[in-house]
VOLUM-878174 format. One record per residue: x, y, z of N, C-alpha, C in turn; residue in one letter. Coordinates in steps of 0.2 Angstrom, whole numbers, padded with zeros to 4 digits, always signed. Layout:
BEGIN
SITE/X/Y/Z/X/Y/Z/X/Y/Z/A
...
***
This chain:
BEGIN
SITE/-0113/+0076/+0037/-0113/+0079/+0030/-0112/+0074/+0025/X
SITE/-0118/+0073/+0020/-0115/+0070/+0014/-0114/+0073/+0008/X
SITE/-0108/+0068/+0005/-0104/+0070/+0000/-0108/+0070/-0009/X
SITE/-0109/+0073/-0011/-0112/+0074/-0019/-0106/+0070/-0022/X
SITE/-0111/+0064/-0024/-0107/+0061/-0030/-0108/+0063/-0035/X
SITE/-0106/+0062/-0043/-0105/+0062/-0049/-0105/+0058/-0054/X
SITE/-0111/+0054/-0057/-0109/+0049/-0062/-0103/+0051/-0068/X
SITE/-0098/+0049/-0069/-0097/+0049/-0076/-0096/+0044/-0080/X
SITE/-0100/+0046/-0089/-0101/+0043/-0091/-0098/+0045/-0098/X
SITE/-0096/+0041/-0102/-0093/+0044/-0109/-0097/+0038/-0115/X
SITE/-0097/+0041/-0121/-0097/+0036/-0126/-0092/+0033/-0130/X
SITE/-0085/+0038/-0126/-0079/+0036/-0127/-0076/+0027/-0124/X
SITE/-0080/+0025/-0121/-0078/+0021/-0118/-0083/+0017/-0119/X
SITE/-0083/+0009/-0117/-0090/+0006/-0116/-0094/+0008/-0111/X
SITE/-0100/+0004/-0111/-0105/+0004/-0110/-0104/-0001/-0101/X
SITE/-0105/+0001/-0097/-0105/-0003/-0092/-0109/-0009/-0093/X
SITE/-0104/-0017/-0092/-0110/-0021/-0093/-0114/-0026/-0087/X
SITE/-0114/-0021/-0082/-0116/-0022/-0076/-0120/-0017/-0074/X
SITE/-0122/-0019/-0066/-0125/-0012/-0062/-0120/-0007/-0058/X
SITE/-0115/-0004/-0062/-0113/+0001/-0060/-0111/+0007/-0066/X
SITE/-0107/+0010/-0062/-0104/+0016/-0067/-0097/+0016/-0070/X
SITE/-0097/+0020/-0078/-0090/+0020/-0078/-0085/+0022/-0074/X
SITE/-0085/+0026/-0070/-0086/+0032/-0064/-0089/+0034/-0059/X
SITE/-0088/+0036/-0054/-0089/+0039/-0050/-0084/+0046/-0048/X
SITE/-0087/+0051/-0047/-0082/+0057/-0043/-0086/+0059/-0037/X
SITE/-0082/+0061/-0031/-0084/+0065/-0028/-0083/+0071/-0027/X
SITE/-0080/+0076/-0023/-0077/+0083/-0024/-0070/+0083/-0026/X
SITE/-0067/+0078/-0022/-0059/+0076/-0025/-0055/+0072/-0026/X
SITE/-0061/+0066/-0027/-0057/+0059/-0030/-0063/+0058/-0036/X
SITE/-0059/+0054/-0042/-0064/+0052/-0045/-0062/+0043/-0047/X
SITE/-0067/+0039/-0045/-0066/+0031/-0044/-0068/+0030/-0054/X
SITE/-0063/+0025/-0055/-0062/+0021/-0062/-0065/+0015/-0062/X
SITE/-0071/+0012/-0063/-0073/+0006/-0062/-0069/+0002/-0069/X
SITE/-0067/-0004/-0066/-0061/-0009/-0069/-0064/-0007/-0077/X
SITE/-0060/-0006/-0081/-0060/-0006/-0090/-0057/-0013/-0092/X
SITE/-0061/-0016/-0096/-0060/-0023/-0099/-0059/-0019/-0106/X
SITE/-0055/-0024/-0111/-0054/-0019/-0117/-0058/-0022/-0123/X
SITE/-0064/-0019/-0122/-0069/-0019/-0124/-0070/-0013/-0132/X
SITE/-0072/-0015/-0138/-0072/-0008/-0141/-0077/-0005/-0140/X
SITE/-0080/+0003/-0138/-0083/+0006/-0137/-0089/+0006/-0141/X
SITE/-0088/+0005/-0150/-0091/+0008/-0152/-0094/+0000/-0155/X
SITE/-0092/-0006/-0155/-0094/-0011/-0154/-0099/-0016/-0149/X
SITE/-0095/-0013/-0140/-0097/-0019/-0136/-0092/-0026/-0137/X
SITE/-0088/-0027/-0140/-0086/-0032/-0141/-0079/-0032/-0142/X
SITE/-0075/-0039/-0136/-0069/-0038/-0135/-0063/-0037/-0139/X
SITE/-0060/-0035/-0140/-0054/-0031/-0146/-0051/-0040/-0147/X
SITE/-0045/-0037/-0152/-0042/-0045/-0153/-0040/-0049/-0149/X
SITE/-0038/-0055/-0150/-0036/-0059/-0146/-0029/-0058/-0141/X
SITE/-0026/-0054/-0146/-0019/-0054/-0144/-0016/-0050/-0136/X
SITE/-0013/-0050/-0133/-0013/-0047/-0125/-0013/-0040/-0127/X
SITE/-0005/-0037/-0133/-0004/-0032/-0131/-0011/-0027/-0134/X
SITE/-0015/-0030/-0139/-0020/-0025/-0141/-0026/-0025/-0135/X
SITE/-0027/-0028/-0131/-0030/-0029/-0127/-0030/-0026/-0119/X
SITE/-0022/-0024/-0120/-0020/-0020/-0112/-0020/-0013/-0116/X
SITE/-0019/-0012/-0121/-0019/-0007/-0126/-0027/-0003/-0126/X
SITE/-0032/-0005/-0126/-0038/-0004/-0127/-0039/-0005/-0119/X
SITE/-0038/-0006/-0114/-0040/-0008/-0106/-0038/+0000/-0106/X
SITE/-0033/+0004/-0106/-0030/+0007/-0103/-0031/+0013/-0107/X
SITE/-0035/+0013/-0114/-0038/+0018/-0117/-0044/+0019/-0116/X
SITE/-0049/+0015/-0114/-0053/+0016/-0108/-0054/+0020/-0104/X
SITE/-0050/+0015/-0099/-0047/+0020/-0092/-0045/+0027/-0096/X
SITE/-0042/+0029/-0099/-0041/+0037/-0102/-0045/+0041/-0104/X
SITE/-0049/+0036/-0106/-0056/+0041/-0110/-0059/+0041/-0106/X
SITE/-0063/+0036/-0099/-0065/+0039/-0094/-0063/+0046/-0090/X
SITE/-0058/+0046/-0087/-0052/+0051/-0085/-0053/+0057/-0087/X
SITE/-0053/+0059/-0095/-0055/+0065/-0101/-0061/+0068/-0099/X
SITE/-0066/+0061/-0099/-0075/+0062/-0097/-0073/+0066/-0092/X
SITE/-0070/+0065/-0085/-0069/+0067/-0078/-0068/+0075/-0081/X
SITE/-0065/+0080/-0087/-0060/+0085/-0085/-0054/+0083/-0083/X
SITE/-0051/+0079/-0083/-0044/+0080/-0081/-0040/+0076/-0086/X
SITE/-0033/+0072/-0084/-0029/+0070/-0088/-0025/+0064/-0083/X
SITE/-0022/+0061/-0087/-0019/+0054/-0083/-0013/+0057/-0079/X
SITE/-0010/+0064/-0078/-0007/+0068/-0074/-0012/+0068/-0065/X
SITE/-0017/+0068/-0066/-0022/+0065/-0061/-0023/+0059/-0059/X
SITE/-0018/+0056/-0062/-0022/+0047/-0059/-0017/+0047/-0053/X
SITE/-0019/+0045/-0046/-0013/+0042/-0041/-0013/+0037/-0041/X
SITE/-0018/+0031/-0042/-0016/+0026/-0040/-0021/+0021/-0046/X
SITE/-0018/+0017/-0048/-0021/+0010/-0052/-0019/+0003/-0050/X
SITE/-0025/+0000/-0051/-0023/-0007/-0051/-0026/-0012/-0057/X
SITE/-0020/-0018/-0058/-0023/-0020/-0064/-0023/-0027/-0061/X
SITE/-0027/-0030/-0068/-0029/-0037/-0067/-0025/-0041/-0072/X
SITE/-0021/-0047/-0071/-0020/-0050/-0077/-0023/-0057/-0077/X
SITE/-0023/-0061/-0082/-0024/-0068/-0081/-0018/-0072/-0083/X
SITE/-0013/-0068/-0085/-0008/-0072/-0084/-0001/-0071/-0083/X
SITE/+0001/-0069/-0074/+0006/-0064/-0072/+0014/-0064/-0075/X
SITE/+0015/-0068/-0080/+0021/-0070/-0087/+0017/-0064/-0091/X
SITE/+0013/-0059/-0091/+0013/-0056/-0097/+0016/-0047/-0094/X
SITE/+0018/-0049/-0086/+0019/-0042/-0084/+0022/-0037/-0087/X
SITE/+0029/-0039/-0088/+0034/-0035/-0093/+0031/-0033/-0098/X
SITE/+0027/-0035/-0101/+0024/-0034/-0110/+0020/-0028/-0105/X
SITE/+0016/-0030/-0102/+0012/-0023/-0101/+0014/-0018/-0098/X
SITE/+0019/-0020/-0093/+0025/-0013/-0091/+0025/-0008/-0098/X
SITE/+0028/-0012/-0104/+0030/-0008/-0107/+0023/-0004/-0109/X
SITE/+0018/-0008/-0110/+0012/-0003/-0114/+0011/+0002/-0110/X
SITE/+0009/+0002/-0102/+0010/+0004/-0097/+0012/+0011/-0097/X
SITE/+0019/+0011/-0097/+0024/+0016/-0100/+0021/+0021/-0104/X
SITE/+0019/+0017/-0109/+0020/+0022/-0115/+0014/+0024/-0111/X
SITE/+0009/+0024/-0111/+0004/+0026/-0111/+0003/+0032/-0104/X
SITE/+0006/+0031/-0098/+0007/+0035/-0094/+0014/+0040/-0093/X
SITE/+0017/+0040/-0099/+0024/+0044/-0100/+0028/+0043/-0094/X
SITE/+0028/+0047/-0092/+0033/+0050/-0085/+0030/+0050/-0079/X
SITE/+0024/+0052/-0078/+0020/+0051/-0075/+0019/+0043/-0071/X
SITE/+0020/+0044/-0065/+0021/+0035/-0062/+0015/+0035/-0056/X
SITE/+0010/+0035/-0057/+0006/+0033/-0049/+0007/+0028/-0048/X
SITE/+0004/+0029/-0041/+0005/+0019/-0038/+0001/+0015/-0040/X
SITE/+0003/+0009/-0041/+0000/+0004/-0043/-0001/-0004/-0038/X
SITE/-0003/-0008/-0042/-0004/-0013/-0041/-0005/-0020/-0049/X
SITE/-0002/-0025/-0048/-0004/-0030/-0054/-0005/-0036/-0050/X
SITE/-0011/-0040/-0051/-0010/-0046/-0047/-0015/-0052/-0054/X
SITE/-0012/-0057/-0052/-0016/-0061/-0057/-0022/-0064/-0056/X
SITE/-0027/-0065/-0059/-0033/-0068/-0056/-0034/-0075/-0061/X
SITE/-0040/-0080/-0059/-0041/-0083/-0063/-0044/-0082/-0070/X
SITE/-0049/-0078/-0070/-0054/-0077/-0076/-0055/-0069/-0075/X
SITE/-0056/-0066/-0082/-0061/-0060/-0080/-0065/-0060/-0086/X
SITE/-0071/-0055/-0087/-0074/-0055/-0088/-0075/-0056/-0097/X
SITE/-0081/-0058/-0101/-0080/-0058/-0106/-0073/-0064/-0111/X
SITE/-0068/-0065/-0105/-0065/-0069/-0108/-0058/-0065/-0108/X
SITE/-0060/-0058/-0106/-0053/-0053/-0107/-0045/-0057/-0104/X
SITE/-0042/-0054/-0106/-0034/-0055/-0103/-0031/-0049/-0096/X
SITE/-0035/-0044/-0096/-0031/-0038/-0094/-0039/-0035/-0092/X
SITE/-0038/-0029/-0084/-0042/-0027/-0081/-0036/-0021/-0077/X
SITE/-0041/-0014/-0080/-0035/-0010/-0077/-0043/-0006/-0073/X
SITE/-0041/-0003/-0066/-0047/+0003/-0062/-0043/+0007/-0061/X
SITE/-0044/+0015/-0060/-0041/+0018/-0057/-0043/+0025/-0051/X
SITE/-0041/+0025/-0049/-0042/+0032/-0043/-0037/+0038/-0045/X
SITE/-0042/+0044/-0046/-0040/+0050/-0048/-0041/+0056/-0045/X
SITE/-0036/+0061/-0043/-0038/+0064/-0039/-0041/+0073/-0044/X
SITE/-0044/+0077/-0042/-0048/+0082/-0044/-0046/+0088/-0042/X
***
């Protein structure tokens, strides 16, 4: 049996600047392809500074989620990218605010570089 996938795509969010999708859904997961904090309506990386930038990663990731029908009450599981694991805490906090009460599982791990130069990469898994 195969599974009917679902592109999703919004203008809420950037433009993929690869070969993939903002999104994918199946029946009852929906995949978050990684959100750099990019502005939507630009293409181009939000300011310098981390917390505007995990702030825009992670408004992304929501505005994808929204496109889906659903709400961050649906996300189980995220992982995020830093480029420099000293900035954890600060994003804890943005973190926080942004998913209230709601705790999915996670992950943060540091990478060398990401993309465009960014500081911060958040993906997530959402269930339907």
């Amino acid at each position: 049996m195969q599974t009917k996938l679902t592109v999703i795509a919004t203008p809420a969010a950037p433009k993929a600047i690869g070969p993939y999708s903002q999104a994918v859904a199946s029946e009852t997961l929906v995949f978050v392809s990684g959100q750099i904090p990019l502005d939507p309506a630009t293409g181009e990386l939000v300011g310098p500074d981390f917390a505007s930038q995990a702030e825009r990663s992670l408004a992304n990731m929501t505005a994808i989620v929204l496109a889906a029908g659903l709400d961050l009450t649906h996300v189980i599981k995220v992982n995020v990218y830093l480029t420099d694991l000293a900035r954890f805490g600060e994003f804890n906090e943005i973190y926080a605010r942004c998913f209230g009460e709601h705790r999915p599982a996670r992950a943060v791990v540091q990478v060398a570089a990401l993309p465009r130069g960014a500081q911060v990469e958040v993906e997530a898994i959402v269930v339907r």
